[in-house]
NUKOLMAR-516346 format. One line per field, with one value per residue: residue number from 1; x, y, z of N, C-alpha, C, CB in turn. Coordinates in nm, 3 decimals, decimal comma. Glycine has a CB too. Layout:
<ropas>
num	[NUM	...]
neast	[X	...]
nnorth	[Y	...]
nup	[Z	...]
caeast	[X	...]
canorth	[Y	...]
caup	[Z	...]
ceast	[X	...]
cnorth	[Y	...]
cup	[Z	...]
cbeast	[X	...]
cbnorth	[Y	...]
cbup	[Z	...]
</ropas>
This chain:
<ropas>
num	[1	2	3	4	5	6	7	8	9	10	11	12	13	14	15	16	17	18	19	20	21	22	23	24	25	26	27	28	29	30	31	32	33	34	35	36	37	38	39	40	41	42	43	44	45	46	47	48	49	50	51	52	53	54	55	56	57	58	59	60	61	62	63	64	65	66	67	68	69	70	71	72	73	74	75	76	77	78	79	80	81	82	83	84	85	86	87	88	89	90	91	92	93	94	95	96	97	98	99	100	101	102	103	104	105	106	107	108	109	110	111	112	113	114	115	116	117	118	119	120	121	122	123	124	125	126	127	128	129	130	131	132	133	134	135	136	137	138	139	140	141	142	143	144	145	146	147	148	149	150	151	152	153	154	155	156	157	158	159	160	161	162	163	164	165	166	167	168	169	170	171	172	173	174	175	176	177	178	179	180]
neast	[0,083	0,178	0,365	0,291	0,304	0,451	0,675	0,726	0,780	0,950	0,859	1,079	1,060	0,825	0,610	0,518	0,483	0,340	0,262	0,059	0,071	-0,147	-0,387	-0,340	-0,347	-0,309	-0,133	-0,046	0,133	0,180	0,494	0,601	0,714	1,051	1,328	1,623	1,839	1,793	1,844	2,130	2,150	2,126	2,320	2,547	2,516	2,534	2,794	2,879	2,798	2,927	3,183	3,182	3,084	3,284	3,535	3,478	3,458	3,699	3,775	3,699	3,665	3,709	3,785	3,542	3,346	3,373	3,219	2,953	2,884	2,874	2,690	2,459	2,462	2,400	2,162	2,032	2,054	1,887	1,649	1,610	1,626	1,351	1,222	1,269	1,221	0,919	0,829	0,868	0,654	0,329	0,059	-0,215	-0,246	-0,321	-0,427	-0,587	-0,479	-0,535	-0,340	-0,270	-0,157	0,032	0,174	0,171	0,415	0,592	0,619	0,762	1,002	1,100	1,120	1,277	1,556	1,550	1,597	1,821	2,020	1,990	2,024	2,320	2,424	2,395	2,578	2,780	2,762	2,760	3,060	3,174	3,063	3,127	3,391	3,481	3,331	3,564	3,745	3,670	3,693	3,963	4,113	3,931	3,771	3,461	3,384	3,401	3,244	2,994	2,964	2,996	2,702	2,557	2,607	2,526	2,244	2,149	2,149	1,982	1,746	1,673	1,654	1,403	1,279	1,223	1,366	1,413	1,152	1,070	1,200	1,100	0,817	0,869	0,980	0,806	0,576	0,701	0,751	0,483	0,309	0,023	-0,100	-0,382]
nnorth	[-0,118	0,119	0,167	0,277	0,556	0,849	0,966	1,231	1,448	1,424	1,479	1,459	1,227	1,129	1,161	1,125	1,278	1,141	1,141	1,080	1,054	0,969	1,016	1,263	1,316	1,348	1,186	1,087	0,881	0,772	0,721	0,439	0,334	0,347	0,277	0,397	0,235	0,000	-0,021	0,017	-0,238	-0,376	-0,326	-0,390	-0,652	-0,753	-0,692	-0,905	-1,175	-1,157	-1,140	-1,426	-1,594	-1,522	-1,673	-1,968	-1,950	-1,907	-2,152	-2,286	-2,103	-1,998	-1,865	-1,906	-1,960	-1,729	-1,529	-1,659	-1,620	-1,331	-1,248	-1,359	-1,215	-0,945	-1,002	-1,077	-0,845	-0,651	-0,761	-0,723	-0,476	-0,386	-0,497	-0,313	-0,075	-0,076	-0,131	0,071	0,274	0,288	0,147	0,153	0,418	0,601	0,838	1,085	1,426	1,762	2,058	2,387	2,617	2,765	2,624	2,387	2,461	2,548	2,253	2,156	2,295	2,170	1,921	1,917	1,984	1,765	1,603	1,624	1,602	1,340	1,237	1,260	1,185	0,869	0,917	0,916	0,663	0,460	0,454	0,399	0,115	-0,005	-0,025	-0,197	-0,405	-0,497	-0,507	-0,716	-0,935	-0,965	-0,984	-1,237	-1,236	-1,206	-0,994	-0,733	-0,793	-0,766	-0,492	-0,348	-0,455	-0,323	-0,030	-0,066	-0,089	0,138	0,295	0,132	0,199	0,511	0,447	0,311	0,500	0,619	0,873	1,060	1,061	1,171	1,402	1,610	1,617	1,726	1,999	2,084	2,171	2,340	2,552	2,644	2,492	2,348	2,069	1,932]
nup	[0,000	0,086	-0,117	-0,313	-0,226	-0,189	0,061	0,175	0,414	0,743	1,097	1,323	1,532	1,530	1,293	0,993	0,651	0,378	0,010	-0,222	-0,542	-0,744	-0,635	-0,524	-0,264	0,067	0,294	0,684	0,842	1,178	1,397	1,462	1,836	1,914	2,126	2,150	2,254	2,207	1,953	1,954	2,107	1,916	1,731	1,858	1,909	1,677	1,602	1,811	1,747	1,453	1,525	1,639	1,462	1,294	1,346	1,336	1,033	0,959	0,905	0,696	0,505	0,166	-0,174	-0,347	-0,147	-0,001	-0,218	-0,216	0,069	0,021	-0,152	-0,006	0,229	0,088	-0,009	0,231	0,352	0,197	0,263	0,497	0,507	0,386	0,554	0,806	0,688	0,682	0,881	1,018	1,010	1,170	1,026	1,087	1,179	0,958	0,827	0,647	0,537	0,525	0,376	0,359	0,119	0,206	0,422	0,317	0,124	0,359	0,485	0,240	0,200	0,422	0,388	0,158	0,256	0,464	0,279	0,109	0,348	0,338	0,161	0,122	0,344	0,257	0,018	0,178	0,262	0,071	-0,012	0,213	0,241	0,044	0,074	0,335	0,203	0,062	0,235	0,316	0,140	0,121	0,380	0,457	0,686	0,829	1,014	0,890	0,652	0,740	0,875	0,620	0,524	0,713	0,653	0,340	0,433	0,509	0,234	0,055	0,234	0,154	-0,074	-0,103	0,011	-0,219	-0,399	-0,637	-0,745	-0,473	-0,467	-0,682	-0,648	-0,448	-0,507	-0,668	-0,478	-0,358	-0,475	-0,498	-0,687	-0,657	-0,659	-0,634]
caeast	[0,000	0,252	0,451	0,233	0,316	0,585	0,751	0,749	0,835	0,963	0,868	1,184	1,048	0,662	0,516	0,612	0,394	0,339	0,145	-0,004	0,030	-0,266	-0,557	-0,322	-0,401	-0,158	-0,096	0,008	0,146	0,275	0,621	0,652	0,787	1,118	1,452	1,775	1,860	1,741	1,874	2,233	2,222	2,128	2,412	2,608	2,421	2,565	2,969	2,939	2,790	2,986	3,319	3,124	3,095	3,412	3,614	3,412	3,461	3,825	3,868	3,618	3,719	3,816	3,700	3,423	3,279	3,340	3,146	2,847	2,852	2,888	2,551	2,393	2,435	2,372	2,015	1,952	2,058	1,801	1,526	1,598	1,606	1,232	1,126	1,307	1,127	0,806	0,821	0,909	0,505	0,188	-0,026	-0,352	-0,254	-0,313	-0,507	-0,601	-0,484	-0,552	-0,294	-0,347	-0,065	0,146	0,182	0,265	0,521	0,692	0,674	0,822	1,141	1,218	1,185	1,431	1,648	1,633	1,625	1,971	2,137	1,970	2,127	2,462	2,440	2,379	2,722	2,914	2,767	2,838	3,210	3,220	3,054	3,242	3,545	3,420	3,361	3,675	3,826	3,626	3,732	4,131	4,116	3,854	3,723	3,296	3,325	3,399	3,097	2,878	2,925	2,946	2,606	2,486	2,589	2,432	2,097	2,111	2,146	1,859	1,615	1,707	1,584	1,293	1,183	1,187	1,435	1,376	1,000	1,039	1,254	1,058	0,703	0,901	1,043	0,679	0,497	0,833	0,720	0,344	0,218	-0,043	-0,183	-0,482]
canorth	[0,000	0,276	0,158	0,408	0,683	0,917	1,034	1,408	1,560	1,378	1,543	1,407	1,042	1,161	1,104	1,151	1,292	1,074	1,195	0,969	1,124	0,907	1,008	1,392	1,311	1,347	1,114	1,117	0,836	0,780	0,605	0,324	0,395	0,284	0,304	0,362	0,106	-0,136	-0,012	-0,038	-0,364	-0,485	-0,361	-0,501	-0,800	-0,818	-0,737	-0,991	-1,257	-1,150	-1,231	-1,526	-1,654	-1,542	-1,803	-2,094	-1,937	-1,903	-2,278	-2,281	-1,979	-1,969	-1,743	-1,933	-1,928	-1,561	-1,450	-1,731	-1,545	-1,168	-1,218	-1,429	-1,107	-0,846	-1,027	-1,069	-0,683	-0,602	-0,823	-0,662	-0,348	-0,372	-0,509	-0,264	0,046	-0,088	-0,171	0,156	0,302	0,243	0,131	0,193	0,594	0,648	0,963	1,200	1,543	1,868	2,146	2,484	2,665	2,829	2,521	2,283	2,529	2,476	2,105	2,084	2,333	2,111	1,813	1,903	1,989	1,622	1,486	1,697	1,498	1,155	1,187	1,295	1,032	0,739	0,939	0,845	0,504	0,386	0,379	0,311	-0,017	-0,081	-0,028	-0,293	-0,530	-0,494	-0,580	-0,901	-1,018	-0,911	-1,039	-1,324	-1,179	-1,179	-0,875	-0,642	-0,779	-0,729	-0,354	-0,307	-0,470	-0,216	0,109	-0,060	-0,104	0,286	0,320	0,036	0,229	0,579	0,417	0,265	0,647	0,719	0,984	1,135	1,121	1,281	1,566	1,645	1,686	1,859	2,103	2,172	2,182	2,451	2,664	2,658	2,425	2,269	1,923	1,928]
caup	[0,000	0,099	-0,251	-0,391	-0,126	-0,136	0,126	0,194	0,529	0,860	1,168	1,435	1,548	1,527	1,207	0,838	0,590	0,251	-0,078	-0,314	-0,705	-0,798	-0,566	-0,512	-0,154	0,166	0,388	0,767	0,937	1,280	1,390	1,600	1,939	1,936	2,142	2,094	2,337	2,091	1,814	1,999	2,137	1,780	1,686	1,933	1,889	1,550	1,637	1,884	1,643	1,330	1,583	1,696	1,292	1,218	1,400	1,258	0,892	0,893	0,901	0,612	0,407	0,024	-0,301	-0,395	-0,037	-0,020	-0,335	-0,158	0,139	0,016	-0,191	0,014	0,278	0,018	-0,010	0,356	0,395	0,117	0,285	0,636	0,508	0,382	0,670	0,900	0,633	0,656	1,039	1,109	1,044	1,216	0,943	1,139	1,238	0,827	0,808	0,578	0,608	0,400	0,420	0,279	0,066	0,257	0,487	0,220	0,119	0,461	0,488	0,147	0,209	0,556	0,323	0,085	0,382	0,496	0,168	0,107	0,456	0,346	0,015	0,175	0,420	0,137	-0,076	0,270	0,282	-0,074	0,014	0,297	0,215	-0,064	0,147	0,434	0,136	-0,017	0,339	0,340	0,029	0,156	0,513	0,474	0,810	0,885	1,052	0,772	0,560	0,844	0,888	0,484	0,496	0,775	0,557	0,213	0,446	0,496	0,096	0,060	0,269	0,115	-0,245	-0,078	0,001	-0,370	-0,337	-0,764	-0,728	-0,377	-0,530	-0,804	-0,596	-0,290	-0,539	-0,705	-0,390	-0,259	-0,599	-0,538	-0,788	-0,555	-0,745	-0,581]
ceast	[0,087	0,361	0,420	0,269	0,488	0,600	0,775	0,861	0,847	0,917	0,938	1,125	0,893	0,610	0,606	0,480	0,422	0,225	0,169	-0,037	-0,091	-0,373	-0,519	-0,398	-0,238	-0,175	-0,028	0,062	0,280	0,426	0,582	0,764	0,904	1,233	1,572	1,866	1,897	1,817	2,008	2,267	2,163	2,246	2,532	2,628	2,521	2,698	2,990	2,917	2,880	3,135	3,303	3,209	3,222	3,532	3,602	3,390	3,604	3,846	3,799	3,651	3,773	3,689	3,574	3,316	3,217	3,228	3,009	2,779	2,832	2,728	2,472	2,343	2,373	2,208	1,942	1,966	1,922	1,675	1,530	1,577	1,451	1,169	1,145	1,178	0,973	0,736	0,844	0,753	0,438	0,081	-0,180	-0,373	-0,233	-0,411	-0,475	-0,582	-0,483	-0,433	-0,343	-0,165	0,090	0,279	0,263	0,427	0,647	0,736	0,768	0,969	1,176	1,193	1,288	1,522	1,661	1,671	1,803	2,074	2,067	2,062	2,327	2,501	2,485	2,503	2,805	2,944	2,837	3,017	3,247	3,165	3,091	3,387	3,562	3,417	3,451	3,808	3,757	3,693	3,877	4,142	4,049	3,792	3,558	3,296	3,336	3,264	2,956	2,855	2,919	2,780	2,541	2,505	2,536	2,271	2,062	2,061	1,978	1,754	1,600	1,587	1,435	1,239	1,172	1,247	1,445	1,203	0,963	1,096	1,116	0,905	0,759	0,922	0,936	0,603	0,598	0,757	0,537	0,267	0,175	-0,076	-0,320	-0,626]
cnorth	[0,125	0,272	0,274	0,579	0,746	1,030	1,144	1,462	1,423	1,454	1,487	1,222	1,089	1,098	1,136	1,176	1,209	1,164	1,114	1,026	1,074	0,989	1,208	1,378	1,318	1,309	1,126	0,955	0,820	0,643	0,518	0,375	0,318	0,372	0,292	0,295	-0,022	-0,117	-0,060	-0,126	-0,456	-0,460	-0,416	-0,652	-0,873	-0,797	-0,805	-1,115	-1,290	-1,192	-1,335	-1,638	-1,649	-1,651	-1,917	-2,047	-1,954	-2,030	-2,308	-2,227	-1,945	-1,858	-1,791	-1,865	-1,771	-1,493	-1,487	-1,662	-1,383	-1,155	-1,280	-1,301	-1,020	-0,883	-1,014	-0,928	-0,601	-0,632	-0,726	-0,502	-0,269	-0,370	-0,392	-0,098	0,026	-0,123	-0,019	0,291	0,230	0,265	0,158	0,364	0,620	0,743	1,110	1,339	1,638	2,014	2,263	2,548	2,652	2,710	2,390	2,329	2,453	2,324	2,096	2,119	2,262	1,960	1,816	1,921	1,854	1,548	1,522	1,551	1,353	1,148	1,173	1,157	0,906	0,780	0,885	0,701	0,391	0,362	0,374	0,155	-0,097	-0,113	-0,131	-0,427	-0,592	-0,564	-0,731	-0,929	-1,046	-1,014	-1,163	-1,325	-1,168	-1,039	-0,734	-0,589	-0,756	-0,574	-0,301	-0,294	-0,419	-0,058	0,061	-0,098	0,087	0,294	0,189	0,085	0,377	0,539	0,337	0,413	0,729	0,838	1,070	1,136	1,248	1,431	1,687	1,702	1,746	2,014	2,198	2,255	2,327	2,579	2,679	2,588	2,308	2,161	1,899	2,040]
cup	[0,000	-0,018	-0,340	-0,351	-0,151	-0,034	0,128	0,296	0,711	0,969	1,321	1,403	1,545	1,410	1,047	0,751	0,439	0,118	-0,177	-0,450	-0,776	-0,761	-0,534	-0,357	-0,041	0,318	0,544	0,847	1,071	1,304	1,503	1,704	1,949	2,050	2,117	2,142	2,280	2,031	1,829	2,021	2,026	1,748	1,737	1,924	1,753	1,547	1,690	1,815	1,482	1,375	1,617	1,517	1,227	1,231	1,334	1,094	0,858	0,820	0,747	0,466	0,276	-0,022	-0,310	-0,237	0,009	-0,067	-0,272	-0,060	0,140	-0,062	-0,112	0,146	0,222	0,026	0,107	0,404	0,337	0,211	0,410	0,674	0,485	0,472	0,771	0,829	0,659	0,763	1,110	1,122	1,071	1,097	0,965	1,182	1,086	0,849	0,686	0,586	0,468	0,494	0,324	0,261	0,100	0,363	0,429	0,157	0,190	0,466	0,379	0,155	0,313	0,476	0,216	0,130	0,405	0,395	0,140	0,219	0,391	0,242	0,068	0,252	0,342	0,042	0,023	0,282	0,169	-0,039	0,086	0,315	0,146	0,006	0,251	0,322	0,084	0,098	0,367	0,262	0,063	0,224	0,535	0,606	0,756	0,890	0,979	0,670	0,634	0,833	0,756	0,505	0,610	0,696	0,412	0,300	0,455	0,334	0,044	0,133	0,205	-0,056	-0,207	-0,043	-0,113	-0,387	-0,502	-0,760	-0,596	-0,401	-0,594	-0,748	-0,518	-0,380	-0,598	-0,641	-0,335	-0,371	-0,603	-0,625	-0,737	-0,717	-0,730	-0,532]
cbeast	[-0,094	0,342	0,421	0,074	0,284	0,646	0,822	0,602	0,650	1,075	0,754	1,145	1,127	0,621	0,346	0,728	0,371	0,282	0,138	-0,140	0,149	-0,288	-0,593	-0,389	-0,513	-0,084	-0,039	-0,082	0,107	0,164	0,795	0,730	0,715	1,148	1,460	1,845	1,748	1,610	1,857	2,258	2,196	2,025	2,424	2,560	2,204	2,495	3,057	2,897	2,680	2,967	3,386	2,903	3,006	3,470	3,578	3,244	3,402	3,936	3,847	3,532	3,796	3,861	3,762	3,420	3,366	3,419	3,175	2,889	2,910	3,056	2,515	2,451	2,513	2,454	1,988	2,001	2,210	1,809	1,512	1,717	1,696	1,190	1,147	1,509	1,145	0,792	0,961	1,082	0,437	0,139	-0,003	-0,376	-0,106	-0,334	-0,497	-0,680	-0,352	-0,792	-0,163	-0,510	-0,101	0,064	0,058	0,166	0,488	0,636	0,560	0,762	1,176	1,152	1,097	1,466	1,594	1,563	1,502	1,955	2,112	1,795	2,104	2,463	2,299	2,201	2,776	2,901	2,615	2,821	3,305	3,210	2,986	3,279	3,582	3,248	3,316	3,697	3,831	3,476	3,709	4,179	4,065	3,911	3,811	3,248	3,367	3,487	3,071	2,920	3,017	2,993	2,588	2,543	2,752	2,491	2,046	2,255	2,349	1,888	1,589	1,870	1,709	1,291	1,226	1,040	1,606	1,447	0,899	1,089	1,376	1,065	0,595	1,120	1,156	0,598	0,467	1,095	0,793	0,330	0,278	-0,202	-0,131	-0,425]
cbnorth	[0,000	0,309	0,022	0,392	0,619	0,970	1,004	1,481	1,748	1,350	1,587	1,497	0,926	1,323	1,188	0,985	1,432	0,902	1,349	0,907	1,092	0,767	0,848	1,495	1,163	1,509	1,064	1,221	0,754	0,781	0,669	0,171	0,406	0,229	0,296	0,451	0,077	-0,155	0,131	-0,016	-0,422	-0,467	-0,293	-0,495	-0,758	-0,769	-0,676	-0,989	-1,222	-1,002	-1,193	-1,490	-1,569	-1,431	-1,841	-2,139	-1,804	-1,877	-2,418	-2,221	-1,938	-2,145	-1,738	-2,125	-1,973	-1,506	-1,504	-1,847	-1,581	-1,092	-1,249	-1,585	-1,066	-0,838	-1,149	-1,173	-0,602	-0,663	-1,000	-0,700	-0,313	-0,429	-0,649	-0,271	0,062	-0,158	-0,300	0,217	0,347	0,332	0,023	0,094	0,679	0,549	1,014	1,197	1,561	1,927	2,119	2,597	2,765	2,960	2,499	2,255	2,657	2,494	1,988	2,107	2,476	2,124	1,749	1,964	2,067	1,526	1,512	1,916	1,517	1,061	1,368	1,442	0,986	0,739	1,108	0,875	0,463	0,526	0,397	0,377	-0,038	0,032	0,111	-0,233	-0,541	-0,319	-0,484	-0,980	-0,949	-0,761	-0,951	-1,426	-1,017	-1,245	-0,861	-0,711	-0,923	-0,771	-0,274	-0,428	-0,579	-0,215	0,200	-0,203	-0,221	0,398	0,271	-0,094	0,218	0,579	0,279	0,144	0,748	0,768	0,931	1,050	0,973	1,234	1,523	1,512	1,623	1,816	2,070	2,113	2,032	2,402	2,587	2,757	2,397	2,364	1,777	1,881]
cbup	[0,120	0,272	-0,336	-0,371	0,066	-0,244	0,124	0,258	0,549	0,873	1,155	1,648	1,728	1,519	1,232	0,763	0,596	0,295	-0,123	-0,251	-0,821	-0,754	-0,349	-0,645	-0,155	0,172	0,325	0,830	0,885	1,408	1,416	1,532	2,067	1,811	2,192	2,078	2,402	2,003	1,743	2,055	2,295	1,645	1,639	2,023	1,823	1,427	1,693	2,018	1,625	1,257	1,689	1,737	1,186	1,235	1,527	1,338	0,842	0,988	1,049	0,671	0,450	-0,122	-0,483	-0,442	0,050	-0,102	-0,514	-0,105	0,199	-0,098	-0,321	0,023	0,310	-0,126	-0,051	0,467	0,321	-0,030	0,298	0,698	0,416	0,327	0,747	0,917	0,470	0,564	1,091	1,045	0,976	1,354	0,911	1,277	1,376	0,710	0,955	0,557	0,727	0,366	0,441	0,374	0,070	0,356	0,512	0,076	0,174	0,586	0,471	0,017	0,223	0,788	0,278	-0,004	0,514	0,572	-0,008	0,216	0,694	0,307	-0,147	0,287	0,476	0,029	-0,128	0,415	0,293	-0,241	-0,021	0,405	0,206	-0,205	0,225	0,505	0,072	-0,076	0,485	0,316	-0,116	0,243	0,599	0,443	0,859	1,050	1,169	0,689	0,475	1,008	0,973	0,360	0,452	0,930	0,533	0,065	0,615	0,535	0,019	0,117	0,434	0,145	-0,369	0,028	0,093	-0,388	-0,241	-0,913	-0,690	-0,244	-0,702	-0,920	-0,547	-0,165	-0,625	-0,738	-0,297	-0,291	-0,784	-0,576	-0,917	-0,436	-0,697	-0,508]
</ropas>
């Protein structure tokens, strides 16, 4: 359902506004309450596992294996990254909202503001995940391809917010050319 939705305006951890080019309608939903608690001792979770795995790979360890395991991550990064985008709204706080001009205006200049750092963000990640993979392949080390495949899930949720459709209406909606 929200495949259709693009992504506008964040407001912190609150809500995020979406608009739907089909129906020219605009969307509100809320975030799931999370902590950053969590979020930490996942990643924890996953340096202490990825040194865990690495031990029991060395003995293991050639080219072929490598290439086995570097896509076989790349896929489970992709999959986790959907789930993590699509886990991160309350599908039942969907509501309809009507703004008026001036309003839409605003939302749209503080979304091209974040869209600006997401993009930036996703230029840092690209090599530094290339650079993490490039030390797997080197080192035959786990824990390399682990944190690659935490900066390509940034870049994997980035393109799941449609980041040329979201331009292109933020920049209309910034110039006044309501749709609706």
């Amino acid at each position: 359902m929200r495949n259709k939705l693009i992504p506008l305006y964040r407001e912190q951890e609150h809500y995020t506004l979406f608009y739907n080019q089909h129906t020219n309608q605009i969307y509100k939903f809320q975030h799931r309450n999370k902590s950053f608690a969590v979020f930490f001792l996942a990643l924890l979770s996953i340096t202490w596992a990825s040194k865990l795995l690495d031990n029991m790979y060395q003995t293991y360890q050639n080219i072929l294996l490598n290439a086995i395991v570097f896509i076989i991550a790349i896929v489970i990064t992709y999959y986790v990254s959907i789930q993590f985008y699509h886990a991160y709204y309350l599908e039942d706080t969907k509501r309809e909202i009507v703004l008026d001009q001036y309003k839409l205006r605003e939302y749209a200049d503080k979304g091209l503001k974040q869209l600006r750092i997401e993009l930036y963000s996703s230029i840092v990640s690209l090599p530094v995940s290339i650079l993490f993979f490039i030390i797997f392949f080197v080192t035959n080390k786990i824990q390399p391809l682990f944190i690659g495949c935490i900066f390509l899930g940034v870049i994997f949720i980035l393109l799941f917010m449609k980041p040329l459709s979201r331009k292109q209406m933020l920049v209309k909606f910034k110039a006044g050319d309501r749709m609706f």
